[in-house]
N, C-alpha and C positions, 0 to 999 in steps of 0.2 A: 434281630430275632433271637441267637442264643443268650442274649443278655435277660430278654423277657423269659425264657425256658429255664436261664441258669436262676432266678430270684423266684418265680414262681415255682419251680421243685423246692426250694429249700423252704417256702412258706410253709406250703401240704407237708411238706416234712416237717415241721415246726408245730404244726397244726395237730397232724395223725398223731404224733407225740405226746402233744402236753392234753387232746382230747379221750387217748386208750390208757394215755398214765395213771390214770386217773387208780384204773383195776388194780396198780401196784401197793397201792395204798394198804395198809393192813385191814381187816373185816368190823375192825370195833372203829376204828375213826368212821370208816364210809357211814357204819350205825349212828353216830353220832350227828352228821353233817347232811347236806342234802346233794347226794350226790350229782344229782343232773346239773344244779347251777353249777358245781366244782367244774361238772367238765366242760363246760360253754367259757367258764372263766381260765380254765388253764389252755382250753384252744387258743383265745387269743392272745395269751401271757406267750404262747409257742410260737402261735403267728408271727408277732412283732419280733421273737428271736430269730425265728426264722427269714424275716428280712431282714435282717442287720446283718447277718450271717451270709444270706444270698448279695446283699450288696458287696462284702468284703472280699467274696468269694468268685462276683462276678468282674470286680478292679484287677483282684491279682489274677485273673484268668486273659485281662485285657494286657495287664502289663506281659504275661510271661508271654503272650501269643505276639507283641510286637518284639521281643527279642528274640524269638523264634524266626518270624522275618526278617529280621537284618543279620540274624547269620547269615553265613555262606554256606554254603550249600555243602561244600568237601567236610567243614564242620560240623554241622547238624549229621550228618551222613556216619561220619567217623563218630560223635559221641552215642549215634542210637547203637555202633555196632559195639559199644563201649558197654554201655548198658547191658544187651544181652548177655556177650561175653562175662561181665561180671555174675548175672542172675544163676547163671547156667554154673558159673564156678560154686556161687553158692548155695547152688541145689545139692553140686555134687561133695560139697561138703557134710550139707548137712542130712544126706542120706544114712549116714551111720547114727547119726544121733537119735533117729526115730526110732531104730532098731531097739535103743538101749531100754529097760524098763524104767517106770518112774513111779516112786509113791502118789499116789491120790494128790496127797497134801500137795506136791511139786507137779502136778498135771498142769499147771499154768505155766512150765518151766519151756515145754517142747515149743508153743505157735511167739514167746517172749523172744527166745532164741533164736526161731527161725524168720521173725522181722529184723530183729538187729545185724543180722549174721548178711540178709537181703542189703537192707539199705547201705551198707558198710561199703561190701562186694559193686551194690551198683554206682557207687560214688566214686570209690576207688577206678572204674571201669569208663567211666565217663573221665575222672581225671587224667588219666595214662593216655585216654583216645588226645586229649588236646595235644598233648607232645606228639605222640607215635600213632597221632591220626590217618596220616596218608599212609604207612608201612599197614595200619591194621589193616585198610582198603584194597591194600594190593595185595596180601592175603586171600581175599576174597574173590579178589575176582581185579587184577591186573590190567586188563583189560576194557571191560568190557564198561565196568563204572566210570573208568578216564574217559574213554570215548565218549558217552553219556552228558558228563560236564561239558565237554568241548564241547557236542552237539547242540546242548543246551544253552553253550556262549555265557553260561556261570566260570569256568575254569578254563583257562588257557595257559597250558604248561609252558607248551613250547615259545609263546609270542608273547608272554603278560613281563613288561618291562615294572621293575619295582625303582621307581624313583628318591632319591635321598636329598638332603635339604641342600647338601653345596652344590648339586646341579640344576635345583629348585631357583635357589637365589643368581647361581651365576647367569643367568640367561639364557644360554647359546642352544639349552633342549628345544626353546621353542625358534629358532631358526632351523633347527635342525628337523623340528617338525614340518619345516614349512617346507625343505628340499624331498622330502615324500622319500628318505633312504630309512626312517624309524620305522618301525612296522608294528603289527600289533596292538594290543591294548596300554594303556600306562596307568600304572598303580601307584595311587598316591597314598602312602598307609597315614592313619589318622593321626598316630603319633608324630608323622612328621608334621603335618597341620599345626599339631600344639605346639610343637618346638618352635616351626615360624611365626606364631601369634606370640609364644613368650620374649623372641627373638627382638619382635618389635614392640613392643611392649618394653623393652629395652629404657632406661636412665642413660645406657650408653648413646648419643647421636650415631656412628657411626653404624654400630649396631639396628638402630632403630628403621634407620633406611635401608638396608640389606633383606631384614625382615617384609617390610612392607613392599620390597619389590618382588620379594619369592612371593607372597599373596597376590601381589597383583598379577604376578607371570600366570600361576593358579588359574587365576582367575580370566586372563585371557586365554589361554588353552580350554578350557573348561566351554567358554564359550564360543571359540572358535571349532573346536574337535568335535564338542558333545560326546558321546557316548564311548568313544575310544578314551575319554580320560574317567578312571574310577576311583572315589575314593574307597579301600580299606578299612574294614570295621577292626580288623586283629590288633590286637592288644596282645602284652603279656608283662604280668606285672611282677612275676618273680622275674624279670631283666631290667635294668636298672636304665644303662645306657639305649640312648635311640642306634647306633652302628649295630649292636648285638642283635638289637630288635629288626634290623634291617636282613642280617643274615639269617635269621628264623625262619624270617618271613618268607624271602628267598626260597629258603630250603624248603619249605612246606608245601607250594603252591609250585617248585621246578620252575621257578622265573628267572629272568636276568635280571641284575643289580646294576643301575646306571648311577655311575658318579662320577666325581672330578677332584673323589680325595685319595691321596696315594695309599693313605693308610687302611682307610677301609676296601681300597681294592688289594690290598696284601693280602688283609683277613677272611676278606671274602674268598678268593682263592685257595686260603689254605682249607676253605672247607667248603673247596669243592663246589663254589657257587659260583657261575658263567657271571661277567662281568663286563660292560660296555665302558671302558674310563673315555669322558667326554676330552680329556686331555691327550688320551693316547692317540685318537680320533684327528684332534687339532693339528699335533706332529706328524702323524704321517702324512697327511693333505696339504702341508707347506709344498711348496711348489721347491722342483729341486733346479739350481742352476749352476750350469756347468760352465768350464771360461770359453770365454769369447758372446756370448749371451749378453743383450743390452738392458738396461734398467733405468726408467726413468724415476729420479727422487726429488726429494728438496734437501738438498745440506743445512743439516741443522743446527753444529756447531764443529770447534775447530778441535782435532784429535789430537794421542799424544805425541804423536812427532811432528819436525817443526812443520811437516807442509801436508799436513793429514788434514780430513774432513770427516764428519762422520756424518750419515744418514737412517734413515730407518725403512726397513718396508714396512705394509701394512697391519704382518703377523707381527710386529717387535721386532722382526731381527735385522742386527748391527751391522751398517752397511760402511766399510774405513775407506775414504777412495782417496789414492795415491792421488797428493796436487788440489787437493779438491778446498785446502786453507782458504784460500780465493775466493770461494765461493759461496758460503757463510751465506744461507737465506736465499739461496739462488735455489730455482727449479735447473736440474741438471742430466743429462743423458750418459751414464759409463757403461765400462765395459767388465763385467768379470773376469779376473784373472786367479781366485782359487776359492775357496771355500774352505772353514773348517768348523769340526763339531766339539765342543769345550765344554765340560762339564755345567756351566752355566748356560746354554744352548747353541744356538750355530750364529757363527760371525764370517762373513763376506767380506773378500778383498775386491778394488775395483780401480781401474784407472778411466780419469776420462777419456772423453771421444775423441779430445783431441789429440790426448799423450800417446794412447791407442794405436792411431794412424802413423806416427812418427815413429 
């Protein structure tokens, strides 16, 4: 309906134009001409402007109205108060300029000025809101708009997990989905999307398959969670790197950053961004075992003393059992006798069941 209202004003408009124009004419041409045909002829020459006009006028009304909805709502929010703020700045600038006198000749000088002096102000005001969108917001009103988003299940400060590509590709977010301790929404921002489609997309093989299992991980969350997983429209293109862009984001929206890179949970903390490392996660929930505790393994080969054995548990870690040389490929029952933690991770001692006993 407004596509037909938006082409049909702009015809009559096209129309009322090139049919009243006509009057503009000077008095000696209309004497010359016959004026009635001119204006039957110049309504339609306005017509047909007027639909080219109303067509061009009614695409880019369609295009702006769909990036209007795929913003986010704290954006749209924060650039309208962007806006204002700028209008209002440049009212009260240019309050003194009206005051001022002007010759005739320069009387087109005052409404030239106080468009430019406008649009400037409200560019300028919509641009600051994308940075210092949320601070403008709480400004206003702390309160009472957070709560609004939340209620509205657009914005979730407290629970919207922002997800990054090496906990994307490593797996273990979606086992971890599956134990029901992740809460909240999960945000996948767009950028990280393209990082994994360039990922795989990849000439490197290894590369190639990393990539295409974070899409597929994606893609099974997506369909198994539904609406707890969202993807992220935010962009920002003066940030170069996807981590930066991760911290932004973070920051903008009060989410948590889930990852399983040591480096960006550095960075992220040092600015103050709450941070779930999937790694830190895995460490604590190793099981702790103290001596005398039994362990069933398989000896998987022979260690470096003469009558060593070494094993694995489940998590990786290095299991040395005293006597265990013997037993190379054997499933085996020992016993712990100490534990330690070594910059490379933790390694268990162990003898067996039967050294144990004696």
């Amino acid at each position: 309906m407004i596509d037909a209202v938006i082409i049909i004003s702009f015809i009559l408009a096209g129309a009322g134009t090139g049919f009243h124009g006509v009057d503009l004419l000077p008095i000696q041409t209309l004497a010359e001409i016959n004026s009635q045909g001119l204006r039957w002829v110049m309504l339609g020459v306005g017509s047909f402007l007027g639909l080219i006009l109303g067509l061009l006028a009614q695409s880019t009304y369609r295009r702006l109205e769909a990036q209007v909805r795929s913003m986010p709502v704290e954006a749209l929010l924060s650039r309208a108060v962007g806006l204002v703020v700028g209008l209002l700045l440049a009212n009260l600038i240019l309050a003194p300029l009206f005051l001022l006198p002007f010759p005739d000749d320069f009387s087109f000088f005052k409404p030239l000025t106080a468009i430019m002096v406008s649009i400037i102000f409200a560019y300028t005001g919509m641009t600051l809101s994308d940075t210092h969108g949320r601070a403008l917001l709480r400004l206003i009103s702390p309160n009472n708009i957070e709560s609004s988003l939340l209620a509205e299940g657009t914005l979730k400060p407290a629970a919207s997990k922002v997800l990054d590509t090496s906990c994307v590709i490593d797996g273990r977010i979606e086992t971890l989905m599956h134990t029901g301790f992740l809460e909240g929404q999960l945000l996948v921002p767009q950028f990280v999307i393209q990082e994994l489609q360039t990922i795989a997309d990849s000439s490197n093989d290894q590369k190639r398959v990393r990539g295409r299992r974070g899409l597929d991980i994606l893609n099974s969350l997506r369909n198994e969670y539904g609406d707890r997983i969202k993807i992220h429209p935010a962009d920002y293109e003066d940030i170069a790197t996807v981590d930066a862009k991760l911290v932004r984001l973070a920051q903008e929206i009060n989410g948590t950053l889930v990852t399983n890179d040591y480096n960006l949970n550095k960075v992220a903390s040092f600015h103050q961004v709450e941070v779930l490392n999937i790694n830190d996660l895995a460490q604590a929930l190793r099981p702790t075992y103290l001596p005398g505790d039994f362990l069933n393994l398989k000896v998987l080969k022979e260690g470096k003393e003469q009558t060593q054995g070494v094993g694995y548990l489940e998590d990786g870690t290095m299991v040395v059992i005293e006597d265990g040389r013997t037993f190379v490929g054997k499933q085996l029952r020992v016993v712990v006798t100490s534990a330690l933690q070594t910059s490379a991770g933790r390694m268990i001692f162990a003898k067996t069941e039967a050294t144990a006993n004696v």
